[in-house]
C-alpha positions as CSV (number, residue, x, y, z in Angstrom):
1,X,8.6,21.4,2.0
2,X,5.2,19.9,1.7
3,X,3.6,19.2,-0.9
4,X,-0.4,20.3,-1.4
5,X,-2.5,19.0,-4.4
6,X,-5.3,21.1,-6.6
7,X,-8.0,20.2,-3.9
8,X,-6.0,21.4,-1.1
9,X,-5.3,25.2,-1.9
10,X,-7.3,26.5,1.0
11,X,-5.3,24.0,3.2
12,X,-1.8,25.6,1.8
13,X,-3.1,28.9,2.5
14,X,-3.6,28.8,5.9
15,X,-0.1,26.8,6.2
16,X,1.3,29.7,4.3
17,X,-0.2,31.9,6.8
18,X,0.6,30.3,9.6
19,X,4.1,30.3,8.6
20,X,4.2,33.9,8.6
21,X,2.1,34.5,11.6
22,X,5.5,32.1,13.5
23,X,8.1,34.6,12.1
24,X,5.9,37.6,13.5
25,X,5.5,36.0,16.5
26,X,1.9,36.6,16.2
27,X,0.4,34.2,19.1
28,X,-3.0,35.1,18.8
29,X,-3.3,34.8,15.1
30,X,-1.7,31.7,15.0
31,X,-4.3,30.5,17.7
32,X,-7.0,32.2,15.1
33,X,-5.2,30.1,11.7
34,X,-4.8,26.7,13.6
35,X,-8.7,26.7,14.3
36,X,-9.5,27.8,10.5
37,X,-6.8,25.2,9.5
38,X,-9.1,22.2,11.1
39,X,-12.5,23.5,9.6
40,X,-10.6,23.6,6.4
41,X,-8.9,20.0,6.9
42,X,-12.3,18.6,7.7
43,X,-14.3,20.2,5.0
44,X,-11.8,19.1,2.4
45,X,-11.5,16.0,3.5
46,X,-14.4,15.1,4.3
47,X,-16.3,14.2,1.0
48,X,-13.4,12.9,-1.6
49,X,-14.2,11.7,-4.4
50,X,-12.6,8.5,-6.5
51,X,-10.2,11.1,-8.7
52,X,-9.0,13.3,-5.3
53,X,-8.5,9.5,-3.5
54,X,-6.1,8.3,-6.6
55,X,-3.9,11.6,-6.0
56,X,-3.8,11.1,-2.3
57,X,-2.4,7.6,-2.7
58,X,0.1,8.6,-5.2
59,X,0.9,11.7,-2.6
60,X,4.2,12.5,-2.4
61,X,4.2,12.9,1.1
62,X,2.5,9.7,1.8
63,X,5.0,7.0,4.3
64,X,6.1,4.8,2.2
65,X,6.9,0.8,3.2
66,X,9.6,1.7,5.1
67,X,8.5,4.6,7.1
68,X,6.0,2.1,7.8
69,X,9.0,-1.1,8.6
70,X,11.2,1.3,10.8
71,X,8.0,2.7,12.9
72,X,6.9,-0.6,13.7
73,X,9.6,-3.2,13.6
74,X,12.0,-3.5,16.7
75,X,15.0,-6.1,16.1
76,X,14.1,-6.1,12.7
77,X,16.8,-7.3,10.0
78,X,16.7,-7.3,6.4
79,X,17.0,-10.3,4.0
80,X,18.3,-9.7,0.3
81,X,18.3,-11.5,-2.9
82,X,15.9,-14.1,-4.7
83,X,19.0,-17.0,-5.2
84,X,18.8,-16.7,-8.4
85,X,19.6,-13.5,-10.6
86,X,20.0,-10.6,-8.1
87,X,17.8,-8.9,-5.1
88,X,15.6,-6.2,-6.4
89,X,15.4,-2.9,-4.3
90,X,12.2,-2.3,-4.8
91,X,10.7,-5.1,-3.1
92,X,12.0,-5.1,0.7
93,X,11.9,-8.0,3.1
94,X,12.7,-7.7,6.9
95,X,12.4,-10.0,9.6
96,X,12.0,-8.5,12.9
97,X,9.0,-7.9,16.1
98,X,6.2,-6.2,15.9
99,X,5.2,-5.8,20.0
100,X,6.1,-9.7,21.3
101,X,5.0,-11.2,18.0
102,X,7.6,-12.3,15.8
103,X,7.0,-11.4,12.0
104,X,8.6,-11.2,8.8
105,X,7.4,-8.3,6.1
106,X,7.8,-8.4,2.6
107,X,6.8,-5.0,0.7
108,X,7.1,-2.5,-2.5
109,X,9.1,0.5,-1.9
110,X,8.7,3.5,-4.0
111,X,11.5,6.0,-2.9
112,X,12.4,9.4,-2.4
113,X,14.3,11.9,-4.6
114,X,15.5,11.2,-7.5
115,X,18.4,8.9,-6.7
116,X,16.0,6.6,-4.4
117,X,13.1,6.5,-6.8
118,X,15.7,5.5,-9.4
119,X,17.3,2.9,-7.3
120,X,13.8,1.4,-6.1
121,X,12.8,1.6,-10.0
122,X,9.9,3.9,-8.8
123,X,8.4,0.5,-6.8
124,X,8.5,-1.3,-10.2
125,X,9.6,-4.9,-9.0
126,X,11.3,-6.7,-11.6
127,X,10.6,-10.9,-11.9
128,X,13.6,-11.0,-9.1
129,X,11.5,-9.2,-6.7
130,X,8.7,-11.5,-6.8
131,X,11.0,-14.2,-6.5
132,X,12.6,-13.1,-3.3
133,X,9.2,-11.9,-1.9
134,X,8.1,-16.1,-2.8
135,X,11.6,-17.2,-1.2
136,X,11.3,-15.3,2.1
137,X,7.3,-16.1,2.3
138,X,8.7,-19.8,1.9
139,X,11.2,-19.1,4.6
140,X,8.3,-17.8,6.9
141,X,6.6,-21.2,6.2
142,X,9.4,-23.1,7.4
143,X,9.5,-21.4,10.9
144,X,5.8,-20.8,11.1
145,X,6.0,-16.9,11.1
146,X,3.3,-14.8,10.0
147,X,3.9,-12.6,6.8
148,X,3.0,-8.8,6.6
149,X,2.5,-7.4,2.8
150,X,3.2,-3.8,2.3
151,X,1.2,-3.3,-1.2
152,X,2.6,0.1,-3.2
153,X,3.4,-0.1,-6.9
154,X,1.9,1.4,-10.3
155,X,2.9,-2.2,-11.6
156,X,5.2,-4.7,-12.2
157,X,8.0,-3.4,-14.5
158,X,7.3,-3.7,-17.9
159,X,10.8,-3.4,-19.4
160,X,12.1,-6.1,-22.1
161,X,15.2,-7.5,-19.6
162,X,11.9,-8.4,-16.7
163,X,9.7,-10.3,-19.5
164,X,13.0,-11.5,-20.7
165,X,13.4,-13.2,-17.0
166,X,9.9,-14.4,-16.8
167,X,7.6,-11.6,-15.3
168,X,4.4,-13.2,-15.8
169,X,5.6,-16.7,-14.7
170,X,7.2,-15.0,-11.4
171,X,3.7,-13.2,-10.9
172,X,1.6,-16.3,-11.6
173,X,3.7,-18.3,-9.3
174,X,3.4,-16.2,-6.7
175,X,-0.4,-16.3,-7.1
176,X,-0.5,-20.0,-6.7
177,X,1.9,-20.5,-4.4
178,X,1.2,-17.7,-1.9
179,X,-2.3,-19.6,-2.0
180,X,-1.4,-22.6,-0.6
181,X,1.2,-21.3,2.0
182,X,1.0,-22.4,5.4
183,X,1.6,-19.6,7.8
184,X,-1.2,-16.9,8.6
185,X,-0.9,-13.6,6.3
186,X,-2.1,-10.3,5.9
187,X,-1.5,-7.8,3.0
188,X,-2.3,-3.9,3.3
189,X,-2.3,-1.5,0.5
190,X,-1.0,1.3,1.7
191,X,-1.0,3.7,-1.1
192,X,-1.2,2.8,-4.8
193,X,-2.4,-1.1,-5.9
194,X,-1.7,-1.7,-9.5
195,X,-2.7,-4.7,-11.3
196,X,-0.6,-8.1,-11.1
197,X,2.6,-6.2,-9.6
198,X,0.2,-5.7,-6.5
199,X,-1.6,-9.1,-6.7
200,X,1.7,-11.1,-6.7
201,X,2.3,-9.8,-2.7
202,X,-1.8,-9.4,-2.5
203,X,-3.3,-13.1,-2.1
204,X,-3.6,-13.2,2.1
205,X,-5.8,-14.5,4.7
206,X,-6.8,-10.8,5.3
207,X,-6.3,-8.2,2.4
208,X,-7.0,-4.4,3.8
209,X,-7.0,-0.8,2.3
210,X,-6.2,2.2,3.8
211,X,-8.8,4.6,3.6
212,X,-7.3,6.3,0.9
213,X,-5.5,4.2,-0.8
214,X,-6.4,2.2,-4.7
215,X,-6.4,-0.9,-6.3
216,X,-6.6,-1.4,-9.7
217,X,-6.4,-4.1,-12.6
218,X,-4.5,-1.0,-14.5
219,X,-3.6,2.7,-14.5
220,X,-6.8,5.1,-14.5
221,X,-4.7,6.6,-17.5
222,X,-4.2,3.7,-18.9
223,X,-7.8,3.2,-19.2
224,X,-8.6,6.0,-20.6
225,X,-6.3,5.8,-23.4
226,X,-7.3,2.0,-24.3
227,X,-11.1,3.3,-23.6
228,X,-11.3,6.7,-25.3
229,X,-7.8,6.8,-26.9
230,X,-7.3,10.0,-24.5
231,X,-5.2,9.7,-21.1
232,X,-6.8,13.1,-20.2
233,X,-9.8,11.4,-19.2
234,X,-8.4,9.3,-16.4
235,X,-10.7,11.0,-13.9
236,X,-13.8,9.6,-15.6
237,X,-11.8,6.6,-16.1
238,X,-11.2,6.4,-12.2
239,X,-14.7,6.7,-11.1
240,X,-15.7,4.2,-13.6
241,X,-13.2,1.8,-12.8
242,X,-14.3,1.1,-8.7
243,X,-10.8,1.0,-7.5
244,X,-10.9,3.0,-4.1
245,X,-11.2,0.9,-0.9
246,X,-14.5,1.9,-0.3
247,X,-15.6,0.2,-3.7
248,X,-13.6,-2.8,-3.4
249,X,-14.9,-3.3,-0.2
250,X,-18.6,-2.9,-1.0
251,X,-17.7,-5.6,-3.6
252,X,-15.8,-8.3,-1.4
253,X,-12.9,-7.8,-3.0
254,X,-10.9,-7.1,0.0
255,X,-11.6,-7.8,4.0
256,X,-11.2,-4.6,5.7
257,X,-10.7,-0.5,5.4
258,X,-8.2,0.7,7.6
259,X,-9.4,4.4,8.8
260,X,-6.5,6.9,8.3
261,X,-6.2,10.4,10.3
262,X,-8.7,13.0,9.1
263,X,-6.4,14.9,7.4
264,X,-5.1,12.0,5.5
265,X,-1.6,9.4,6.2
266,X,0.5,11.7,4.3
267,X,-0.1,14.7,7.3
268,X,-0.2,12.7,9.7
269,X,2.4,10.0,9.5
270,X,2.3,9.4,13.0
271,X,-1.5,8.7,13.6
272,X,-1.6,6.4,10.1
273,X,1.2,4.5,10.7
274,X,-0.3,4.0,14.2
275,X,-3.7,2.3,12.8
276,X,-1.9,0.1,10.6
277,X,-0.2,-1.6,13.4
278,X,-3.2,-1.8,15.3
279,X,-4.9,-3.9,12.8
280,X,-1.9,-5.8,12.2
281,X,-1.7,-6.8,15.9
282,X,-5.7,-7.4,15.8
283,X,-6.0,-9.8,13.0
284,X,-3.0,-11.3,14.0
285,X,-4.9,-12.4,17.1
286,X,-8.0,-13.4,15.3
287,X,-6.1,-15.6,12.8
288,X,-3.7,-17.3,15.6
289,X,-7.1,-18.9,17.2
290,X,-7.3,-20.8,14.2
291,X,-5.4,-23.7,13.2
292,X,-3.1,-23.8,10.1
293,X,-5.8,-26.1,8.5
294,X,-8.3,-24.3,9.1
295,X,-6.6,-20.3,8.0
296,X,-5.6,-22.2,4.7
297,X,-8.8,-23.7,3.9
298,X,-10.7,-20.3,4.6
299,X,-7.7,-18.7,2.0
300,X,-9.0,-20.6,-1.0
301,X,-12.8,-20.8,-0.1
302,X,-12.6,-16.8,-0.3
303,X,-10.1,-16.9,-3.1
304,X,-12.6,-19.6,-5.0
305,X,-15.9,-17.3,-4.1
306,X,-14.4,-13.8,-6.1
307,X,-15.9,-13.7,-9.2
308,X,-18.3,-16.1,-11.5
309,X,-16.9,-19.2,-13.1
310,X,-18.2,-22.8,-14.2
């Protein structure tokens, strides 16, 4: 059953009616519904603001990394385990072909239901995950394959057994080392960016939101209750915070906005999933023209130029 948000009421109506008009067997109102349906799709979508964007990348209904991984990976086989501790499910790794172009993607899966979103930690990595993500970018290295980041997570879990394992060294290491790493790389948020836990799979020669998607240095809620002492504020907290692509693109903060279907990725799978791969394939092209000298060297002069420092 889909799921509908405040701002899409009259959307669920004419869903709802639609429905019925099927078991009537009512042609020529369904004919009538489906027209009102894409007025209503393109009048609610149309002007979003920062608070109705935060909820669609949260969206239940959204594709998650792996909807993603199966839709566009042929061959594709999955590597587990960080060599160390354990191999954290909520940070995937596959390597596999995207068209003719071998790749390997690392990414944050959520899950669905309750047993999936508690096996996947709710796309929480623990210090393991970062660590496998780190092992399998070095692996790509070796072999000179080009890496794919899938960026979904509320954060990096904050429980006592991850900071007991080193979360902030395995996110800081990541930062530096993902830097310097010699193979072309791209990284895509594709529905929710939170803080380090997104940045530790985020630093890329091309870093892209999907239209609807955030990122954020924390939780619009958690804002609001440092802030104001009052979580109920998070929508003010959201529009104040710049942290929809839009925003972070205006800013420099990321290379590209990837355009999803009209009526948003989680309606239309198919179509989002679609432009996703497209740009993957495009700036895969652009960054194979250059040598490995030269994508590493543009990596840390736009790394170096976010931000003011002395």
């Amino acid at each position: 059953m889909a799921s509908y948000l405040d701002f899409e009421k009259g959307i669920q109506q004419i869903d709802e009616d639609i429905a019925n008009a099927k078991i009537k067997g009512d042609e020529h109102a369904i004919e009538i519904l489906s027209k009102n349906l894409e007025k209503e799709i393109a009048k609610t979508y149309k002007n979003l603001n920062e608070f109705q964007r935060l909820n669609l990348a949260r969206h239940p209904d959204r594709p998650y990394a792996l909807d993603y991984i199966r839709a566009l990976l042929t061959d594709s086989y999955e590597i587990h385990g960080d060599r160390t501790y354990a191999d954290d499910p909520s940070i995937v790794c596959y390597s596999g072909y995207i068209g003719n172009k071998k790749v390997i993607v690392i990414a944050e899966q959520k899950g669905r239901g309750t047993k999936y979103k508690i096996m996947r930690n709710f796309g929480m990595p623990h210090p393991e995950g970062y660590r496998k993500a780190l092992r399998v970018a070095r692996l790509a290295e070796k072999f000179e394959i080009p890496v794919i980041f899938f960026i979904d997570t509320p954060g990096a879990y904050p429980g006592v057994g991850a900071e007991e394992r080193g979360q902030s060294e395995a996110i800081a290491r990541n930062l530096f080392e993902l830097s310097e790493l010699r193979t072309r790389t791209i990284a895509i948020v594709i529905g929710e960016g939170g803080s380090g836990g997104a940045l530790a799979i985020g630093v890329a020669d091309r870093l892209a939101m999907m239209r609807n998607s955030v990122f954020s240095v924390i939780s619009p809620e958690g804002c609001a209750a440092i802030l104001w002492n009052d979580p109920s504020k998070s929508e003010a907290a959201t529009k104040a915070m710049k942290i929809t692509a839009d925003d972070l693109k205006e800013l420099n903060l990321i290379d590209d906005v990837i355009d999803e279907p009209i009526m948003g990725a989680h309606r239309d799978k198919d179509g989002a999933i679609a432009a996703v791969g497209e740009y993957i394939r495009t700036k895969l092209e652009e960054l194979e023209k250059l040598s490995i000298d030269e994508v590493v060297s543009a990596r840390m002069e736009k790394i170096l130029s976010v931000g003011a420092y002395e």
